[in-house]
DRENKE-102616 format. One record per residue: residue in three letters; x, y, z of N, C-alpha, C, O in turn. Coordinates in steps of 0.2 Angstrom, whole numbers. Layout:
DOFI residuo n_east n_north  n_up ca_east ca_north ca_up c_east c_north  c_up o_east o_north  o_up
DOFI     Ala      X       Y     Z       X        Y     Z      X       Y     Z      X       Y     Z
...
//
This chain:
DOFI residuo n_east n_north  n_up ca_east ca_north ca_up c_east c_north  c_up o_east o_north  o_up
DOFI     Unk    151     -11   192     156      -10   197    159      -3   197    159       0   192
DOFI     Unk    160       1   202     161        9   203    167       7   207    169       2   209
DOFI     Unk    170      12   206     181       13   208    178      11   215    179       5   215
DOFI     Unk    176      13   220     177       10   226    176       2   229    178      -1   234
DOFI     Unk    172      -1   222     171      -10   225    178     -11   220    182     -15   223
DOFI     Unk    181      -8   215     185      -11   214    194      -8   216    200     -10   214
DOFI     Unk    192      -4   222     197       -1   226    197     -10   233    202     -13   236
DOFI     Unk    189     -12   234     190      -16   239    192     -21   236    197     -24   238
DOFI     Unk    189     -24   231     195      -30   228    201     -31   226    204     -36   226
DOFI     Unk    203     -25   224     211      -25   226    215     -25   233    221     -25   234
DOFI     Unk    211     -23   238     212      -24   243    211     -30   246    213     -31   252
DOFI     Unk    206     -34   244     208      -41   246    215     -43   246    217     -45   251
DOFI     Unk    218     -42   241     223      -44   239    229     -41   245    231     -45   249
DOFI     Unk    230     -37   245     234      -30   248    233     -31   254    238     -29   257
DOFI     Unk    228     -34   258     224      -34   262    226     -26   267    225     -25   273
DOFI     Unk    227     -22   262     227      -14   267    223      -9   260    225      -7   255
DOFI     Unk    217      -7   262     211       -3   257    217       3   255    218       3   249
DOFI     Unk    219       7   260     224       13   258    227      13   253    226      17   249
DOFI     Unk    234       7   253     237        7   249    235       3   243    238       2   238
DOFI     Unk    227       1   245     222       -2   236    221       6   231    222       8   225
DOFI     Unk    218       9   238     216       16   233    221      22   232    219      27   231
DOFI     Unk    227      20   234     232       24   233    235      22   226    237      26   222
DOFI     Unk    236      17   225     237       13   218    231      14   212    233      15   207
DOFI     Unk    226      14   213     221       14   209    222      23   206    222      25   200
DOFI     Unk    223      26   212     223       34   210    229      35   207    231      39   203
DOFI     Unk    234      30   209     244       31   203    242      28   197    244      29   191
DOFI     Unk    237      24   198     234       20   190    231      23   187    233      24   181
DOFI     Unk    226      26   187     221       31   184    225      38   184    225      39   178
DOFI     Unk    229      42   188     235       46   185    239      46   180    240      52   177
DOFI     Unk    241      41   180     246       39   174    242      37   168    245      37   163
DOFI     Unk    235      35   168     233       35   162    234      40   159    237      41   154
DOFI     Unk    226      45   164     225       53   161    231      56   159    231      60   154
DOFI     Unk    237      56   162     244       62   162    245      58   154    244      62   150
DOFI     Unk    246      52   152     249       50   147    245      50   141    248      49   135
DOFI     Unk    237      50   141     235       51   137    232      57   133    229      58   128
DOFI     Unk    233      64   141     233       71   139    241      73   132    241      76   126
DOFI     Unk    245      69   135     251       70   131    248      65   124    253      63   120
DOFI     Unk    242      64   122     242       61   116    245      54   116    241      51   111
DOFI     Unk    249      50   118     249       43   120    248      37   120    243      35   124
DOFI     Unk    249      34   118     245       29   118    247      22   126    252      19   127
DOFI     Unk    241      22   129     241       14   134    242       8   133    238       6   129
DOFI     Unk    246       4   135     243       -1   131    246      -9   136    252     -12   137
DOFI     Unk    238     -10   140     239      -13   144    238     -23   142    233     -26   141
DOFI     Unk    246     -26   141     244      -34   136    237     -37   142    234     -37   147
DOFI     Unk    237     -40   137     229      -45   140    222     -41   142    217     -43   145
DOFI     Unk    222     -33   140     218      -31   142    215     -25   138    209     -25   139
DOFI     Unk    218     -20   133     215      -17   130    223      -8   130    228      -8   132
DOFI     Unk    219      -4   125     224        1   122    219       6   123    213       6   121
DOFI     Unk    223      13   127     218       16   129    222      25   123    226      29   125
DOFI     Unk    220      24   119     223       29   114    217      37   114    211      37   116
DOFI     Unk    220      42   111     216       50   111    215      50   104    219      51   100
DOFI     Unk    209      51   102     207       50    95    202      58    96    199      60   100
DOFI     Unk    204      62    89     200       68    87    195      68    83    196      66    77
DOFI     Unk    190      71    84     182       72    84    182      79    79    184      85    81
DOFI     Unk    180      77    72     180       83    69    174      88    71    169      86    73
DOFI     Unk    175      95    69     168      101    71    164      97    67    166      93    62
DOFI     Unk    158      97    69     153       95    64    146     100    67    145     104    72
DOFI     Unk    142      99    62     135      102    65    130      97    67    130      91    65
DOFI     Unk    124     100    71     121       96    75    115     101    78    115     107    78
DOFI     Unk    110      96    80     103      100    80    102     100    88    105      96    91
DOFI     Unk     98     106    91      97      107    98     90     102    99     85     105    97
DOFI     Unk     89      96   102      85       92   101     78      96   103     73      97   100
DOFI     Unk     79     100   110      74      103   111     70     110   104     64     111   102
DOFI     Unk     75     114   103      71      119    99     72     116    91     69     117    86
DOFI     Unk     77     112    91      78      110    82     82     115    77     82     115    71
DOFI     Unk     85     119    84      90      124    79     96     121    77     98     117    81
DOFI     Unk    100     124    72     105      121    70    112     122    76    112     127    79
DOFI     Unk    117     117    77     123      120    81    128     117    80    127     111    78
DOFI     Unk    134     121    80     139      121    79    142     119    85    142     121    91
DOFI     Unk    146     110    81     149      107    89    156     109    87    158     108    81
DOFI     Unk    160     110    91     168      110    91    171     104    91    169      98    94
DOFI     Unk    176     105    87     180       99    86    187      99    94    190     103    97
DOFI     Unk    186      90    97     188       90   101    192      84   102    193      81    96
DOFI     Unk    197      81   107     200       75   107    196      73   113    194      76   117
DOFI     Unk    194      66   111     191       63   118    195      55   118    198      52   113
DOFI     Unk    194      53   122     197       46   124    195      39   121    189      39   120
DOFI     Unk    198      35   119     197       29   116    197      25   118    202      26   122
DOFI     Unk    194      16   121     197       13   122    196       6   117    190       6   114
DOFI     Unk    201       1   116     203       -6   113    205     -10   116    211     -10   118
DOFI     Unk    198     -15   118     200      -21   120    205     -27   114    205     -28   108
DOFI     Unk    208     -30   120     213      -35   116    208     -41   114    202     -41   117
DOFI     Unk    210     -46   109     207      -51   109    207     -57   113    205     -62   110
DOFI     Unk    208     -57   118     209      -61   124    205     -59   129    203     -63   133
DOFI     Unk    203     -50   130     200      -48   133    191     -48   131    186     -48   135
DOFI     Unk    192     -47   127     185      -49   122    182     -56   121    177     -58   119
DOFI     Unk    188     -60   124     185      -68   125    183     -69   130    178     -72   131
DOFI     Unk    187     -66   136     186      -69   142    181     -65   144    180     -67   150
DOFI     Unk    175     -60   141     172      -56   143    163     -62   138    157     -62   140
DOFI     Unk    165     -66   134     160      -70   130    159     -73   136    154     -77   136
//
């Protein structure tokens, strides 16, 4: 499913697409804004969308086999709840 089928299913709902994807884009907003700040999401019945750090490590260039130095980075986490991991068996 790609953001726009799930911009029209919420607009089933809504029954106006504008104000589906106008909400989707204040939902995916407020994610990124509060997760750049380091923070943690945390949606009940659904999952915890937290910023977890990636230490530098080293790593090989697959094509020539040379050694590289990757940077150490923050990248996004997500945890689903147990309820969400049931409903998904």
């Amino acid at each position: 499913m790609k953001k726009t089928d799930l911009v029209n299913e919420v607009a089933k709902a809504t029954l106006i697409k504008k104000e589906a994807a106008e909400a989707m884009e204040i939902f995916l907003g407020t994610i990124k804004k509060t997760l750049k700040k380091r923070d943690k999401v945390f949606i009940s019945g659904f999952g915890t969308f937290s910023i977890v750090k990636r230490k530098a490590r080293k790593g090989r260039n697959p094509k020539t086999g040379e050694a590289v130095k990757i940077a150490a980075k923050f990248t996004p986490k997500f945890k689903p709840t147990k309820a969400f991991k049931e409903a998904v068996q």
